[in-house]
C-alpha positions in Angstrom: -18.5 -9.2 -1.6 -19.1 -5.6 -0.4 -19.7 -4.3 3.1 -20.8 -0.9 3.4 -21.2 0.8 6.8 -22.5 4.5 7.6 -19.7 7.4 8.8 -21.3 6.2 12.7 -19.9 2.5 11.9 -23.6 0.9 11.5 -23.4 -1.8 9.0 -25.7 -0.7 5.8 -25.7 -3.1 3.4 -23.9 -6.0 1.1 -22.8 -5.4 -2.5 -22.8 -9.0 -4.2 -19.9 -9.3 -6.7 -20.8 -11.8 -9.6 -20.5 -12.1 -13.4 -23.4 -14.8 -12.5 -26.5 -12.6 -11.4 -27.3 -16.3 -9.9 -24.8 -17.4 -8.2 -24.8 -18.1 -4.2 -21.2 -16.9 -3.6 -20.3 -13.1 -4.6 -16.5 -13.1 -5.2 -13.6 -11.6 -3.0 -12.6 -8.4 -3.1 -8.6 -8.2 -4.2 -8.7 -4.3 -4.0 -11.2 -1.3 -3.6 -10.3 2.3 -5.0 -12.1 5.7 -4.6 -11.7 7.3 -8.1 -12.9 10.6 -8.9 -15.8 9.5 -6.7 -16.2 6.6 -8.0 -15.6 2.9 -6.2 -13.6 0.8 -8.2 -13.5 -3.0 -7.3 -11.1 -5.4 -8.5 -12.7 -9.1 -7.4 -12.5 -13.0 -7.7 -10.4 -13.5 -11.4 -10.4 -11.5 -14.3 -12.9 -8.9 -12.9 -13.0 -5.0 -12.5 -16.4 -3.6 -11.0 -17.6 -0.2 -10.9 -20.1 0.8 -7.8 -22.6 3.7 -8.7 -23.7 4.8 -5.3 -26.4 6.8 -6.5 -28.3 3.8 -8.3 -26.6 1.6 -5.7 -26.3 -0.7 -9.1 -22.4 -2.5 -9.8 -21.2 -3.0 -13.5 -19.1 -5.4 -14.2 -16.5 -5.6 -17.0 -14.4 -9.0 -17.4 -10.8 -9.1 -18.3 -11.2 -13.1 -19.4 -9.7 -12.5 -22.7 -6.6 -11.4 -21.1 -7.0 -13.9 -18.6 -5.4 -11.3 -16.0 -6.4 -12.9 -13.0 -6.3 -11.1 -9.8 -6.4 -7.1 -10.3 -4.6 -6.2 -7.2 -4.3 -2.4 -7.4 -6.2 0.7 -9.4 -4.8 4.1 -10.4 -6.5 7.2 -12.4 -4.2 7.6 -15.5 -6.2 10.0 -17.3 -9.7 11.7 -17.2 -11.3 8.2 -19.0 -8.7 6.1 -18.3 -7.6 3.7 -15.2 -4.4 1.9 -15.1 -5.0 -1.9 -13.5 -2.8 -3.9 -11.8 -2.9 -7.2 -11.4 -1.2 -11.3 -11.2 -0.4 -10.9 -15.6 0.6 -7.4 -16.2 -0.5 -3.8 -16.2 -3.5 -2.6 -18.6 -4.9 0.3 -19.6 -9.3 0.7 -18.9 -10.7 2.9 -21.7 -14.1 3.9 -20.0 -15.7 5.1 -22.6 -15.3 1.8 -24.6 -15.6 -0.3 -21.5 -12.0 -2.2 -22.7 -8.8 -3.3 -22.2 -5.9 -3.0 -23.1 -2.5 -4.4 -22.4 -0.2 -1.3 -21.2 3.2 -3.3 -20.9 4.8 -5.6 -23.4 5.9 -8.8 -21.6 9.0 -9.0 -24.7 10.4 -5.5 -24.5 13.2 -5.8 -22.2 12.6 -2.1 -21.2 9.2 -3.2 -19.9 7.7 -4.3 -16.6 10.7 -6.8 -14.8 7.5 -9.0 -13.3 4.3 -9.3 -14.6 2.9 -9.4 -11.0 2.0 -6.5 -9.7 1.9 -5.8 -6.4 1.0 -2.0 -6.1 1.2 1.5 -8.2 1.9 5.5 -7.0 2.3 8.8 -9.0 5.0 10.9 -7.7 5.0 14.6 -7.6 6.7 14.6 -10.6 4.0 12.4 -12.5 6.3 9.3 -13.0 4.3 6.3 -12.5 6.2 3.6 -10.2 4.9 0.5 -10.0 5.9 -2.1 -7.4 6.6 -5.8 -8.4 6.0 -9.3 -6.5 9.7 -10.5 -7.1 11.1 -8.1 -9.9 11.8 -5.1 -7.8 10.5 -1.8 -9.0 9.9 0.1 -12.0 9.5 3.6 -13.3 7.2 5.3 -16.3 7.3 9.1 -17.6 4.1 9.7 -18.9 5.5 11.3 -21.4 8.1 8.6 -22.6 5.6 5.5 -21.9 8.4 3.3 -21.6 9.6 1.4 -18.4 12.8 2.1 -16.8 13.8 -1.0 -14.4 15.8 -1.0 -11.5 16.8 -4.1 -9.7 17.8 -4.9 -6.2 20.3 -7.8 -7.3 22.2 -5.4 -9.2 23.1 -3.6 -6.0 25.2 -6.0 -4.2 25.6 -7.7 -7.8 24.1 -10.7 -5.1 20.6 -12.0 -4.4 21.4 -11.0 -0.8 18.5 -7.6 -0.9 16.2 -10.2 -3.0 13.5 -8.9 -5.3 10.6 -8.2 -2.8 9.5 -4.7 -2.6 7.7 -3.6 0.2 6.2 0.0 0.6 7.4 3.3 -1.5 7.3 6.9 0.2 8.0 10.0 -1.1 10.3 12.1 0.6 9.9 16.2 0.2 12.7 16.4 -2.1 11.0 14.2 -4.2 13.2 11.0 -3.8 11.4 7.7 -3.6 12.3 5.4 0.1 11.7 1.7 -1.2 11.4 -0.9 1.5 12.1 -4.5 1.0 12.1 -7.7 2.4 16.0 -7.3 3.4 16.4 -3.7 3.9 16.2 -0.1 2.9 16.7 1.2 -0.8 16.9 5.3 -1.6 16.3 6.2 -5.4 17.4 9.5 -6.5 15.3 11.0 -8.6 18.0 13.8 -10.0 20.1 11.3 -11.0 17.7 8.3 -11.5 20.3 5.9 -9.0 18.8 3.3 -6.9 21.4 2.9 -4.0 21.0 0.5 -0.8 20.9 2.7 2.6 22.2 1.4 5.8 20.6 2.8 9.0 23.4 3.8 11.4 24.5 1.8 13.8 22.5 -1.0 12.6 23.8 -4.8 11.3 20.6 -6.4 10.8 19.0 -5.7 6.8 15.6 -5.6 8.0 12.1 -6.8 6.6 10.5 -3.3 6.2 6.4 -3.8 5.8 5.4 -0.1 6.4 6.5 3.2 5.7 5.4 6.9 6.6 7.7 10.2 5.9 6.8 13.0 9.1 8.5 15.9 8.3 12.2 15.0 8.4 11.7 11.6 9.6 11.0 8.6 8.3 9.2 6.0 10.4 10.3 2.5 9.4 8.0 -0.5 10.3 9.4 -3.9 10.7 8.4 -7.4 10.8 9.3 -9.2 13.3 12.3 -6.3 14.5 10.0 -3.3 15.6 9.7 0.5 14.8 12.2 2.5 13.6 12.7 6.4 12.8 15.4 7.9 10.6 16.4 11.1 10.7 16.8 12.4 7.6 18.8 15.4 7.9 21.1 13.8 10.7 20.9 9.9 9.6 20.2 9.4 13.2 18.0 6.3 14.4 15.6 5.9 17.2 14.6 2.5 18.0 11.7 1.4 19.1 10.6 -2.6 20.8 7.9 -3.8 22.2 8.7 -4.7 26.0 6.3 -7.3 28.7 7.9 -5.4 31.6 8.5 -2.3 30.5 5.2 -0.1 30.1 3.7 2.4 26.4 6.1 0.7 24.2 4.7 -0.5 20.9 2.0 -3.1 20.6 4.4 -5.8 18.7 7.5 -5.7 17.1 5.2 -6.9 13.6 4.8 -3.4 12.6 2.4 -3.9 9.8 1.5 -0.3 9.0 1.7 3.6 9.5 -0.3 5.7 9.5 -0.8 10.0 10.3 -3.6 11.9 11.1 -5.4 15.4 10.7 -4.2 16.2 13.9 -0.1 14.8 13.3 -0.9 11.8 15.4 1.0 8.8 14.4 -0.7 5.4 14.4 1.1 2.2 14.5 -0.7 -0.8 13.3 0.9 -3.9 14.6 0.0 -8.0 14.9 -0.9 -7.6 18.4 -2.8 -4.6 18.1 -2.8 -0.2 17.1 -1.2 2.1 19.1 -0.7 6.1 19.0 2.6 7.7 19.3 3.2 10.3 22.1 5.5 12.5 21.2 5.1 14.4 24.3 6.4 11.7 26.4 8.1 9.7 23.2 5.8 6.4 24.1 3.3 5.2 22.5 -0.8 4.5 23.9 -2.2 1.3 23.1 -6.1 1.8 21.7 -7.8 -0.6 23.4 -10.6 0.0 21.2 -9.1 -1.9 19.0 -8.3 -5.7 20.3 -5.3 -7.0 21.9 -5.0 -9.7 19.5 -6.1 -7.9 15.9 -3.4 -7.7 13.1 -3.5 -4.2 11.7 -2.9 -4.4 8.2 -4.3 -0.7 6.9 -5.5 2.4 8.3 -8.0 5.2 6.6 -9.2 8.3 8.1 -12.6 9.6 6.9 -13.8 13.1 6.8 -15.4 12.8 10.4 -12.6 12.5 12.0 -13.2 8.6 12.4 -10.2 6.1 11.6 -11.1 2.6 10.1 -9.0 -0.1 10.8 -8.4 -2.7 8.5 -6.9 -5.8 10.2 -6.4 -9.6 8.7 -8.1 -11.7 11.8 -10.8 -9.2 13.4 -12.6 -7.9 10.8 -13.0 -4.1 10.5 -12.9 -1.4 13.9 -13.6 2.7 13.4 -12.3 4.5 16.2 -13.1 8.6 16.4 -10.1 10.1 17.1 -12.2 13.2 18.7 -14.5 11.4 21.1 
């Protein structure tokens, strides 16, 4: 189900999450979206839900004919329209009509390269890119509403990148960073080429979980090889480990996410725990608020000045980054 907690971290209430208005279990919650101020919830199989805060009442609308499974991710395509993401393909939710209806086309090669999908962004050029479990990545024009494909394998012409991708960040010149299971990828958007890009001084093709453009940098979480920030402008990389003898160094070398604030602080979600970047002294603070031993998978700030901290083991910590 649900949990709902105040902006002071109190624990209000349980939303149950059922097609069966009697049965004991309420479903699990795949993903949860704030549209238009509106709370979007895709749960168990073949289910999108729709909280209405104001009635406190959830309506559910089932995808069973499609036999979608899991939605895993929700974006805003138009004023009455979402786009859904999920284990069978991408469709379109009319909400007027209350349907679906399928948005790719499984036997058009120019369509989606997997059917699972894994997570959606609009760039600042409103191309849709949608990010696949083992097909790499595609693009959409709105305009066009065809799929452009590009795949990792054809890189190398090896499996040697693979077909994971990992996070997407914009960068200011509007080109898209693509992280992947074994390394870096840099699409450029002028010229629509999807190129591998090695980090300086580096051998290893690392398995990149996280990603957050600062400015001219780009941090570059890691699992199991630490933090990394890239220079853009210089291509220079500053590495970052976590070290038992050597004090303020990251929390883990699992860097699981990024994250920045109001303020420009950067927050680094590990598996062992969040820590806060001190670019005074260029170490980084360990919250303790948060424990030792919580993975950090996602990190929100709300409009108090509170972040909520989403981890895998330890359930759910808000830490005021004022007080």
């Amino acid at each position: 189900g649900l949990l709902c907690f105040d902006e002071n971290g109190k624990f209000l209430r349980t939303y149950e999450i059922s097609l069966d208005i009697n049965a004991s279990d309420s479903y699990k919650v795949n993903c949860i979206q704030n549209i238009d101020g509106e709370i979007w919830i895709g749960a168990g199989s073949n289910l999108l839900s729709r909280l209405d805060e104001r009635t406190e009442a959830i309506d559910n609308y089932s995808g069973s004919a499609f036999n979608f499974g899991a939605v895993h991710c929700l974006l805003k395509y138009t004023d009455k329209e979402l786009l859904v993401g999920t284990d069978n393909g991408l469709y379109l939710f009319d909400q007027n009509t209350n349907t679906f209806q399928r948005a790719d086309n499984p036997a058009d090669p120019r369509s989606l390269s997997d059917q699972t999908i894994n997570g959606m962004m609009w760039d600042a050029e409103g191309t849709l890119w949608v990010m696949t479990n083992s097909g790499g990545v595609s693009y959409m024009t709105k305009q066009l509403k065809r799929f452009d494909y590009y795949s990792l394998i054809s890189l190398s012409g090896t499996l040697e990148l693979g077909r994971e991708i990992g996070p997407l960040c914009e960068d200011q010149n509007g080109n898209i960073w693509v992280g992947t299971r074994n390394g870096l990828c840099f699409f450029n958007t002028q010229i629509h080429s999807l190129s591998e890009y090695t980090l300086k001084n580096v051998d290893a093709r690392y398995d990149i979980r996280s990603l957050l453009l600062d400015g001219d940098r780009l941090w570059i979480g890691t699992y199991a090889e630490g933090l990394h920030v890239l220079n853009l402008k210089t291509g220079a990389v500053k590495s970052y480990v976590h070290s038992r003898d050597i004090p303020y160094t990251i929390c883990s070398n699992d860097v699981l996410s990024l994250f920045k604030d109001r303020k420009g602080d950067v927050f680094v979600g590990t598996s062992w725990g969040l820590c806060r970047y001190n670019s005074q002294l260029d170490n980084f603070v360990t919250i303790i608020h948060v424990g030792s031993m919580a993975s950090v998978t996602d990190i929100y700030e709300d409009m108090y000045n509170s972040l909520w901290v989403a981890t895998s083991n330890s359930g759910v910590f808000r830490y005021n980054t004022v007080n």
